[in-house]
SETINU-283821 format. One record per residue: residue in three letters; y, z, x of N, C-alpha, C in turn. Coordinates in steps of 0.001 Angstrom, whole numbers, plus 524288, in hexadecimal, padded with zeros to 5 digits. Each point is the difference from the previous one (the first is absolute). Example, Ala and Ser with C-alpha at 12.3 -4.5 7.8 and 13.67 -1.06 7.14 Angstrom:
! residues 2
ala7E9C681E7883386804A6800007FC86804B08000080384 ser8041A7FD307FEA2804A68003C8033480442802DA7FCFE 
***
This chain:
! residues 215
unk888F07E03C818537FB298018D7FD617FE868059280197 unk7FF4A8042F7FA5C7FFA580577801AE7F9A27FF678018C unk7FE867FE8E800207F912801617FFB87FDFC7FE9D806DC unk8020B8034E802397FEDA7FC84805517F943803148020E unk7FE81804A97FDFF7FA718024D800C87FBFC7FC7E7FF82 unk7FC777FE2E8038B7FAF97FD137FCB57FBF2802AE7FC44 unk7FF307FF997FD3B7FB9C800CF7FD7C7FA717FD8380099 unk7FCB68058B8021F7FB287FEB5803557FB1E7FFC27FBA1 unk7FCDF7FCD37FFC67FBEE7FE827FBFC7F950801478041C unk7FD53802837FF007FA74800CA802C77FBE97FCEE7FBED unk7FCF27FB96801F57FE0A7FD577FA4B7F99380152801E6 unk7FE20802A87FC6C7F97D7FD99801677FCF37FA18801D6 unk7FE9F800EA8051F7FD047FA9A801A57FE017FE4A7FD0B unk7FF7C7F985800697FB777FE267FDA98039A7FC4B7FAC0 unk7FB25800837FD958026B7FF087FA2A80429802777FD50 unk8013D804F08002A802E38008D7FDF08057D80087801C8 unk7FFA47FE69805858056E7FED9801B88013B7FC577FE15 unk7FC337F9AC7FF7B8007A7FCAA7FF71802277FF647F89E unk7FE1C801087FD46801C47FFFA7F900803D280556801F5 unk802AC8016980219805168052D7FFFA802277FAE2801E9 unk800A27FC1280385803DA7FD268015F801A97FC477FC24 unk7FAAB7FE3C7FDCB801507FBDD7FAF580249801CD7FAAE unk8008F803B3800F8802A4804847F9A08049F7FF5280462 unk802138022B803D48057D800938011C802147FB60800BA unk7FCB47FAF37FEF6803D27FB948022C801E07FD177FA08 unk7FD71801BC7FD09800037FFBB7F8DC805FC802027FF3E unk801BA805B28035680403801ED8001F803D57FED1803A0 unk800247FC4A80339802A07FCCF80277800938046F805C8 unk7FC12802E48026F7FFAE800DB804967FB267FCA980230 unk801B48000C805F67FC747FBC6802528013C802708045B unk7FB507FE548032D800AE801A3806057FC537FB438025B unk800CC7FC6C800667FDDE7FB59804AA7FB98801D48042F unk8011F802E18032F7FE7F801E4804DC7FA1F803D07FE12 unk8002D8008E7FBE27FB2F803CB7FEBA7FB2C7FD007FEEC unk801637FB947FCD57FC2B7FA697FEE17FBAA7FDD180478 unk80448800A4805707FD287FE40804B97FCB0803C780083 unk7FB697FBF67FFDC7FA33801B87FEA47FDA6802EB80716 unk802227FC77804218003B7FE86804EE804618057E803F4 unk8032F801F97FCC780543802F98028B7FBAC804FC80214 unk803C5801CA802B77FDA1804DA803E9802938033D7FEAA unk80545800317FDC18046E802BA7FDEB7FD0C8049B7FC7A unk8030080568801527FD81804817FC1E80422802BA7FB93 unk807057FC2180239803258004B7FB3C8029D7FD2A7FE95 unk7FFDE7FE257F9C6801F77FAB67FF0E8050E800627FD2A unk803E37FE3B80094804EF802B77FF10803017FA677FAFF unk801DD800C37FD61802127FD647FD3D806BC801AD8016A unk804957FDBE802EE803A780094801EB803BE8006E7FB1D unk8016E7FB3F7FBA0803047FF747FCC87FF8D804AF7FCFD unk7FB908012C7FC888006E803FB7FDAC7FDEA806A9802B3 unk800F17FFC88031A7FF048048B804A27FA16803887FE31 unk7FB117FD788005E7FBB6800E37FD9A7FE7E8001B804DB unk7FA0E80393801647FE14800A98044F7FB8B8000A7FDEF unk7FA007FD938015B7FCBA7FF8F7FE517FA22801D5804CB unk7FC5A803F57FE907FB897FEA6804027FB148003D7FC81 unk7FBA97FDDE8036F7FB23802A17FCA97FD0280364802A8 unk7FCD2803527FDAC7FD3D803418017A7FAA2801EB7FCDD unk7FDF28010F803157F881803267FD0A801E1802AA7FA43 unk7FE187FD437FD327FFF08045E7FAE8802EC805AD7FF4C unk7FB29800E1803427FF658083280033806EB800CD80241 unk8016E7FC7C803108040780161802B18053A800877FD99 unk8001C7FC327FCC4805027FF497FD6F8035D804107FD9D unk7FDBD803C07FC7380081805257FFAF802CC803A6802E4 unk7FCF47FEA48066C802B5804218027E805727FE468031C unk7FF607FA837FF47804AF7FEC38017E8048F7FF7F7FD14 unk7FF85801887FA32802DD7FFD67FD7C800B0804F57FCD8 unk7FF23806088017C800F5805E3800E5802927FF8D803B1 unk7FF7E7FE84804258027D8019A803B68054E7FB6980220 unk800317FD867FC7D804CF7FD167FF0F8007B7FAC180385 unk7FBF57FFFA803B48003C7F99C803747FF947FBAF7FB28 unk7FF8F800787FAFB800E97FC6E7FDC2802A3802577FB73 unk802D07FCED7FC3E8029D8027A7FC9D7FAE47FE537FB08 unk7FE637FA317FFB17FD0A8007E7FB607FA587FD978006C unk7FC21802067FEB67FAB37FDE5801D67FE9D7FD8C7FB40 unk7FC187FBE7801707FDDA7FD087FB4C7F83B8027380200 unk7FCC28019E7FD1E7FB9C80253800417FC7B8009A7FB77 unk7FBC27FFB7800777FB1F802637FC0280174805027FEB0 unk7FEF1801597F92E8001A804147FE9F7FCC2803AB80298 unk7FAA67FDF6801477FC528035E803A0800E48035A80485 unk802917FCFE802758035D7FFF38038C803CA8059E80025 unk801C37FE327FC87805E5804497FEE57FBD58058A7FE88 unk7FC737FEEB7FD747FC12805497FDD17FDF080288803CD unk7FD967FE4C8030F7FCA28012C8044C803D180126803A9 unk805C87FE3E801668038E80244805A9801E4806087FD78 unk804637FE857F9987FFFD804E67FEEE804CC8010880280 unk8044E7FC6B80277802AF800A68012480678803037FD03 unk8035D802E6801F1804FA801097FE06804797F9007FDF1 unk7FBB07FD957FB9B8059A7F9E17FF7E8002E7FFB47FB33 unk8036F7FCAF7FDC0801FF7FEAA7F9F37FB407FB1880181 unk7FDFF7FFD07FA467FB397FC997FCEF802D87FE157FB69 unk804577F9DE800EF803557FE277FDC67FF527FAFE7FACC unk7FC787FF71802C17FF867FAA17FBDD7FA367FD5B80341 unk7FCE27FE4A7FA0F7FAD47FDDE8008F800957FA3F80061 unk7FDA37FBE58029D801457FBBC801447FB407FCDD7FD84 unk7FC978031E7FEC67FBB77FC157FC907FD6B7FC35801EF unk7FF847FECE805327FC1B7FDCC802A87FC1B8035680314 unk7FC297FDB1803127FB648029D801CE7FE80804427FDDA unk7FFED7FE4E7F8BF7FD44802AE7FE427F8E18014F8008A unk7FEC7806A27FFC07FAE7800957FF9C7FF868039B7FF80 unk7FB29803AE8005E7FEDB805207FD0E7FD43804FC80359 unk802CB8034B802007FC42802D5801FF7FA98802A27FB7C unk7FBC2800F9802D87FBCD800BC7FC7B7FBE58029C803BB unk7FD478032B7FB3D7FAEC8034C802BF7FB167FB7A7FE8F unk7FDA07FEDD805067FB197FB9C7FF6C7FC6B80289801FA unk7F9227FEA97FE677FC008010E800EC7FCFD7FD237FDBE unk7FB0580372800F47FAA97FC1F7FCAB7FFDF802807FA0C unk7FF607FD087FC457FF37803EA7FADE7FDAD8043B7FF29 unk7FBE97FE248035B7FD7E809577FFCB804C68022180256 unk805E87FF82803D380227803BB7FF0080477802537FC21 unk7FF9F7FD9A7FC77804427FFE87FC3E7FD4C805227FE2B unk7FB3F802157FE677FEAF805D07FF048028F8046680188 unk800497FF048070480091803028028A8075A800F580023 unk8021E7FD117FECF80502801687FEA88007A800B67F8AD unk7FE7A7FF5A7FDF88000C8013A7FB777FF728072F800AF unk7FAD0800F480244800FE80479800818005F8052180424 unk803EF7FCDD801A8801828032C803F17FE2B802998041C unk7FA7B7FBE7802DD7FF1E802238030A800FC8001F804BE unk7FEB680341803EE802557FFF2804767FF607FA0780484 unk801BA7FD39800527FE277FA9A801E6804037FFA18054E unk7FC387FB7F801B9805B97FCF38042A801867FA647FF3E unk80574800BE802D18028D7FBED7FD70802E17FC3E805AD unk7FEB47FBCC80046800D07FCB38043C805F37FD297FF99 unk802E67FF18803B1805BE7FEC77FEA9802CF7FEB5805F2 unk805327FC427FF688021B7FF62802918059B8038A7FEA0 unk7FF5C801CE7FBDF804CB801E87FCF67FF4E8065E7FDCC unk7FEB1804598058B7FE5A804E47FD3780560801FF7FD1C unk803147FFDC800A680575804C07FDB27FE8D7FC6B7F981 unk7FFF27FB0F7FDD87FE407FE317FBE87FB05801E57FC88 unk7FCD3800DF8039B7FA508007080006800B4807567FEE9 unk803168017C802D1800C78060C7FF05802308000B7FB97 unk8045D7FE2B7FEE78029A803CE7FB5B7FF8B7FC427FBA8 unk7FA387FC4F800A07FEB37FED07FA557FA91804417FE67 unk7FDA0800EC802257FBFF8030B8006E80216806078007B unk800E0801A08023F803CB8064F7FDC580331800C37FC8F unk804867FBC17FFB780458802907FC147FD8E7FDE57FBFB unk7FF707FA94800817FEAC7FE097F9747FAF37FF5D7FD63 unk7FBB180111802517FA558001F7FE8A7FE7F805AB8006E unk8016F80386804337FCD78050A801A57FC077FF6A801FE unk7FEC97FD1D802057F95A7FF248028F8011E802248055E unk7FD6680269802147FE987FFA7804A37FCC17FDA28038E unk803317FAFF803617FD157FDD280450801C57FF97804BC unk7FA1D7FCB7804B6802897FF8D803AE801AF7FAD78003E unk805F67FF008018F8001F7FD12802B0801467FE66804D3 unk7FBB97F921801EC7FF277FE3A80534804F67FC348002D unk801098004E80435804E57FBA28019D7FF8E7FA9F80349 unk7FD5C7FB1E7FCF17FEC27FB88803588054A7FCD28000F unk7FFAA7FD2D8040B802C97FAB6801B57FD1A7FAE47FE03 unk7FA818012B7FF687FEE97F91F7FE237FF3A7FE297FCE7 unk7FD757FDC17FE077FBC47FD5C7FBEB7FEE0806A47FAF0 unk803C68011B7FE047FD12804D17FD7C7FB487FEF57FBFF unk7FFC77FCA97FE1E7FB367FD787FAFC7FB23801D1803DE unk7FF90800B8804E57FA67800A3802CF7FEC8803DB8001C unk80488805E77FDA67FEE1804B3801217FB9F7FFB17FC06 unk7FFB47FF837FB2E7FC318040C7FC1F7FAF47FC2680080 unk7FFE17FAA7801B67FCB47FC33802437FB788021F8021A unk8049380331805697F8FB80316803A6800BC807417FF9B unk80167800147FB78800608059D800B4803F48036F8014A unk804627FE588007C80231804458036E803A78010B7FB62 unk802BC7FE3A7FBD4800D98037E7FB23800487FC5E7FBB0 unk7FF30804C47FB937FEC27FED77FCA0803E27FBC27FC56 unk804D27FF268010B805127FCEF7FC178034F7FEA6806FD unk801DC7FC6E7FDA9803897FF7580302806177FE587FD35 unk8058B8021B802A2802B27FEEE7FEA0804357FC6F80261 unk801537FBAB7FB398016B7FAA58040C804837FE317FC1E unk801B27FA66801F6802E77FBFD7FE007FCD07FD797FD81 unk800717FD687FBED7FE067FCD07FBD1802DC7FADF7FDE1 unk801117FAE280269801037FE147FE9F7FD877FB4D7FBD5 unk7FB477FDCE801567FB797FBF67FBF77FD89803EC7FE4A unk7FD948031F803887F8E0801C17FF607FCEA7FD098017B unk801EF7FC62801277FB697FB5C8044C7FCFF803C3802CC unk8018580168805297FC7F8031D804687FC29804317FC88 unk802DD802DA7FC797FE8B8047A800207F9E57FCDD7FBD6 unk7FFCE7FC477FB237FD007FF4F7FF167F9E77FCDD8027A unk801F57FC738046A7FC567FE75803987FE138053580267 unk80041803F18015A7FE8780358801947FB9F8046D7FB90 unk802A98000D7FA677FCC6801C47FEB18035A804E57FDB0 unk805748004E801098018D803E97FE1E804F57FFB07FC0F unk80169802697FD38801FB7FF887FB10805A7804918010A unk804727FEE67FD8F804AF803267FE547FEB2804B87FC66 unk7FF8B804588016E7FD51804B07FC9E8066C800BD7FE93 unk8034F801148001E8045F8030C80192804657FC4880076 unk8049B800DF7FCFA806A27FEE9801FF8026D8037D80014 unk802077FFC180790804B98037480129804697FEE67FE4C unk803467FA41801DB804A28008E7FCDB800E37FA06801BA unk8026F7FC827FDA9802397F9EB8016480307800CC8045D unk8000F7FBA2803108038A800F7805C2801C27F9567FFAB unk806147FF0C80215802B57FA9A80129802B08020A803FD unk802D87FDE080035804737FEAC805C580477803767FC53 unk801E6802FB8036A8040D804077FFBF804F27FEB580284 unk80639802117FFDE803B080041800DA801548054A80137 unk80006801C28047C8008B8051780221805AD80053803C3 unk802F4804907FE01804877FFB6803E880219806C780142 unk800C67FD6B805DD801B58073080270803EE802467FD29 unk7FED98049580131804B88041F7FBA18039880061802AC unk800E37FF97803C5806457FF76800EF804DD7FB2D7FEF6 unk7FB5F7FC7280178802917FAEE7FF92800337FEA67F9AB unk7FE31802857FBAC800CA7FE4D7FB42804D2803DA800CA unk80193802E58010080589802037FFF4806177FE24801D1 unk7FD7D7FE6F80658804397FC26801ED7FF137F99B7FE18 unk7FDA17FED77FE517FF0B7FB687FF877FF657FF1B7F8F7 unk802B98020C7FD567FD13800D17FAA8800E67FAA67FD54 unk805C57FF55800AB800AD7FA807FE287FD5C7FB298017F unk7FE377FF3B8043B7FE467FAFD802C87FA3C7FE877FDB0 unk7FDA1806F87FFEA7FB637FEDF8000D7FD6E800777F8DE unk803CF803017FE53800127FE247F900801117FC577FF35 unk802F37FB81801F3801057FCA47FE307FA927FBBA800FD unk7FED57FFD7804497FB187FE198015B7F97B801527FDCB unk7FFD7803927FDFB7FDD3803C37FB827FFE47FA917FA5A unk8037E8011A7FF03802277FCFC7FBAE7FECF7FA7B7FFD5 unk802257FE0E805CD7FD2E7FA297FF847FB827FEF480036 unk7FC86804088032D7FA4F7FC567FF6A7FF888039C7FB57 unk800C48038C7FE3F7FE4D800437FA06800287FBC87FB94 unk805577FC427FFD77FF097FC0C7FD1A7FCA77FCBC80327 unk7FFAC7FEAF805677FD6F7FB897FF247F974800CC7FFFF unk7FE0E805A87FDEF7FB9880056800177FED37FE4C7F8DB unk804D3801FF7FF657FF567FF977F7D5801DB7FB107FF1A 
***
């Protein structure tokens, strides 16, 4: 058997490691050892078909897969927008779908209508930047939170905030409304540029399968 290299996979925690495993087992990869809910293990190796598997933080996956510790990451489009990293953006997987979006209270839908100078609350500035410069022209500031962002325009501290949108549940208990769509975001197929070179066959071919078994 020529293929003796493993091929290293970086999956986003959480959920979407979890539906990335159930799409690859559709395609007849499996890895046992990743399931254990209980394991302490940080790499899960599939031996027969020489697959190497870990998970990692979102934000991270990206960089581990520029810089080649993994050959192919499974991740949020958001994700991939906001790192901005040097990777091939291969194939859309059509789950954890949702929407990035500009939210506020309806008095501010004016204030982006016309362009005024506002602030804009976010976990996601490089998004938050080059939707507001390149593709609107507005000039604002934006603040960079970690939490709860729906609380920024709540007590003041800016005027829109820019977020993930999946119901609109939160954002309407609160009082605030979707002024704005940035762009749809799902789970991505991202792979290092080198390794689509040495690896072109293995990993087109794998390309291909969860492509049918997404159609």
């Amino acid at each position: 058997m020529e293929e003796k290299r493993y091929l290293t996979f970086a999956l986003g925690k959480g959920r979407l490691a979890n539906q990335t495993m159930e799409l690859f087992e559709q395609i007849g990869i499996t890895c046992e050892e990743i399931r254990d809910k209980n394991t302490r293990k940080l790499i899960f190796v599939n031996e027969a078909q020489k697959l190497r598997f870990f998970l990692a933080k979102g934000p991270d996956v990206p960089t581990y897969v520029e810089y080649g510790a993994a050959d192919i990451g499974i991740v949020g489009k958001d994700t991939i927008l906001e790192e901005g990293r040097s990777i091939y953006e291969v194939l859309d997987l059509g789950f954890g779908k949702c929407r990035m979006c500009i939210c506020g209270p309806e008095s501010a839908r004016e204030l982006l209508q016309h362009h005024e100078q506002i602030r804009v609350a976010t976990k996601y500035p490089h998004i938050a930047k080059d939707y507001f410069y390149n593709k609107k022209h507005q000039t604002v500031e934006i603040i960079k939170l970690n939490g709860s962002i729906e609380l920024a325009p709540i007590v003041g501290l800016s005027e829109v905030i820019c977020d993930i949108v999946e119901t609109g549940t939160t954002l309407k208990e609160n009082g605030l409304a979707i002024l704005e769509e940035v762009c749809p975001l799902s789970a991505r197929v991202v792979v290092n540029q080198v390794s689509m070179k040495m690896e072109n066959e293995r990993i087109t071919r794998l390309i291909r399968s969860l492509k049918a078994a997404i159609q």
